[in-house]
Structures are given as structure tokens and as C-alpha cells.
N, C-alpha and C positions, 0 to 999 in steps of 0.2 A: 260496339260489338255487333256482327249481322247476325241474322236470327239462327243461320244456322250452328252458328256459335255456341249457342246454346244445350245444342247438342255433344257438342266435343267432348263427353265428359273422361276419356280415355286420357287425353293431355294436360285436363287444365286444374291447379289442386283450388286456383280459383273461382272457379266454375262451380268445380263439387263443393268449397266452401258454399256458395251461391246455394246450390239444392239445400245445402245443414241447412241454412240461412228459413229456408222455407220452409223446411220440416219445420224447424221451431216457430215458425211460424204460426203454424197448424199446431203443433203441438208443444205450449206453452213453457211446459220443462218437461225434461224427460231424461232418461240415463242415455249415457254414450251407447249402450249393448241396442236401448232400444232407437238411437240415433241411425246409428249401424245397419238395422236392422230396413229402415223406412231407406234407408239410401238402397241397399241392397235390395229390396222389392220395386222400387223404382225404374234400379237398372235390370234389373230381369223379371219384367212383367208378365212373359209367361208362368211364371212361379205364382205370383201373386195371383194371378189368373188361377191355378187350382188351389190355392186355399179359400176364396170364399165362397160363398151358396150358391148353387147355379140360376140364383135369380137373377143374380149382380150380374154374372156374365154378360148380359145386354151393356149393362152401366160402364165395365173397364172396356170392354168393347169400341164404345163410343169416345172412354178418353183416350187409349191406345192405339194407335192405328194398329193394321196388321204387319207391317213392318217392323213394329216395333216388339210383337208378340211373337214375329217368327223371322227372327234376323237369325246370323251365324252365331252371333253370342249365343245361343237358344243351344246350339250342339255342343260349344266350347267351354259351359261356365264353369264346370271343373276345371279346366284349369287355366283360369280369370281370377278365380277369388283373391287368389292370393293378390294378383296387381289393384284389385279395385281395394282390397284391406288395406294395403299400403296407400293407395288415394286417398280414400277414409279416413286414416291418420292423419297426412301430411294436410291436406284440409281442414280439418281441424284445428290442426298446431297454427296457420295461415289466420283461422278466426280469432283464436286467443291471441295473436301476435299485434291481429290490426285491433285489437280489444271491442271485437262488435260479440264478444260471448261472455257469459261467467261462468264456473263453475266454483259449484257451491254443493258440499259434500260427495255424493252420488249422482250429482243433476248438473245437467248442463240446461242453458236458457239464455235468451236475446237480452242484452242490454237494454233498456226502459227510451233510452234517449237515440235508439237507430230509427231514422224514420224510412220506410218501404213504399211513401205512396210514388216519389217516382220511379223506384224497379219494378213497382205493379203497375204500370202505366206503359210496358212495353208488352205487346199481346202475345206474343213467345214464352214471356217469365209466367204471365199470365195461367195459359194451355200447362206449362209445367205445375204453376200454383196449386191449380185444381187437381193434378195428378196426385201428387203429394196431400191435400188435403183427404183425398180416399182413400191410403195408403193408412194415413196417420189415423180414420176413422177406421180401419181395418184393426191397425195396431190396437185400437181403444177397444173394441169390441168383443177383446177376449183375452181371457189370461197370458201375459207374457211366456208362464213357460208352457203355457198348451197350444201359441203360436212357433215358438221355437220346437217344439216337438212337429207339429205340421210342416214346417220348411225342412226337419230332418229326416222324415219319410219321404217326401217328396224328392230331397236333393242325394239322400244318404247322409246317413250320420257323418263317415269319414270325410267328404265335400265342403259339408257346413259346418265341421270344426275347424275349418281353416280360416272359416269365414268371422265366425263368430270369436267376439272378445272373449 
């Protein structure tokens, strides 16, 4: 795969499996809602950009390019949601198929026996890793529904009920 590959996450449900892969990485177990949810700040990091403290804003700054914080996605994401929901899915069903996930009750989590040090060994996966791992500390850092209510202000409530499981 070339690095820029990495980025294609429009086409590939491999790929986006690839991002789960990492969330859970970062975040050990976790519900699909809040799976969902770390994928969907990822891909629109302007969002993620106004929910946290305007001190971090140096910080996503630095892992985001501005490219990535002010692309066309940035005008469009209404009506995106629905196609990255449907990614989200199909990725998913892509990890349980190639059995590199479990779910167990409400939780989804990394099978024990995936080993990662050679996808972290590519400096692409890498630069995503680290996105993802602030994302996932965003996620931790506050109530699931007083996170969900901050993406609903932010996005409209009618927007991010398309979005959300």
C-alpha cells in the first residue's frame, strides 16, 4: 500500500477497518456508538477541533494539517454522513469476518493474538496512530453523552442523528 493510500478512506472498507483497528488500539474496548464516534472525529477534524479547550488547539493543530481541517468535506458533511455510516458498518462486519475483533456484550475489542508492531512500523499508520490516540483521549475525557450532545450543537441535532447508531 503507498502512503497515500492511507488516506483513501472514501473507497476502502479496508482501510476504515484499518482506523477501527487503531481506535482500539488506543481504546482497549469500547461500544460501537463510541467506535463510531472516534472514526467520525477523525474524519472531520474540524468538528473535533471545536469540541475541545482552546488550549489543545495548538496540539490538533500540529497533528492535522490544515488541509485536513479545511478541505471540501468541511462544507459537505451533511450530506457525507450517511456514506461514511454505511463505511463504518461495512468495516466493521470486514473485521469480524477476518475475526481480528470480538464482541462481547456492548463492547467491541482487539483479539489478544493480532500483533500491530509491523503496521506501526509504517510512518503513515504511524501520523494516523497518533491522531487517533487524541481522539480516543478526547473521547475518555468526558461523559459519552455530554460528548454526544457537544457534536449535536455543533453539527445539529438533525445531521448527527444520521450519524449516530
Amino acid at each position: 500500500m503507498e502512503s497515500e493510500d492511507f488516506f483513501n478512506i472514501e473507497e476502502s472498507s479496508i482501510l476504515n477497518g484499518l482506523y477501527l483497528i487503531l481506535v482500539l488500539k488506543n481504546k482497549k474496548r469500547t461500544t460501537i456508538d463510541e467506535l463510531a464516534t472516534a472514526l467520525y472525529l477523525y474524519r472531520f477534524p474540524f468538528i473535533t477541533k471545536q469540541i475541545i479547550d482552546k488550549e489543545e488547539e495548538v496540539h490538533i493543530s500540529n497533528l492535522f494539517s490544515y488541509a485536513e481541517l479545511n478541505n471540501l468535506d468541511t462544507m459537505l458533511y451533511p450530506f457525507l454522513l450517511e456514506k461514511y455510516n454505511n463505511r463504518f458498518v461495512s468495516s466493521l462486519k470486514e473485521l469480524l469476518a477476518r475475526e481480528l475483533v470480538n464482541v462481547e456484550q456492548d463492547y467491541v475489542y482487539l483479539k489478544k493474538e493480532l500483533d500491530l508492531k509491523e503496521l506501526l512500523n509504517e510512518e503513515a499508520i504511524i501520523q494516523i496512530d497518533k491522531k487517533f490516540d487524541y481522539i480516543v483521549k478526547i473521547i475518555n475525557s468526558m461523559d459519552y453523552k455530554s460528548l454526544k450532545k457537544k457534536i449535536e450543537e455543533i453539527v445539529g441535532e438533525k445531521h448527527w442523528k444520521t450519524h449516530s447508531l
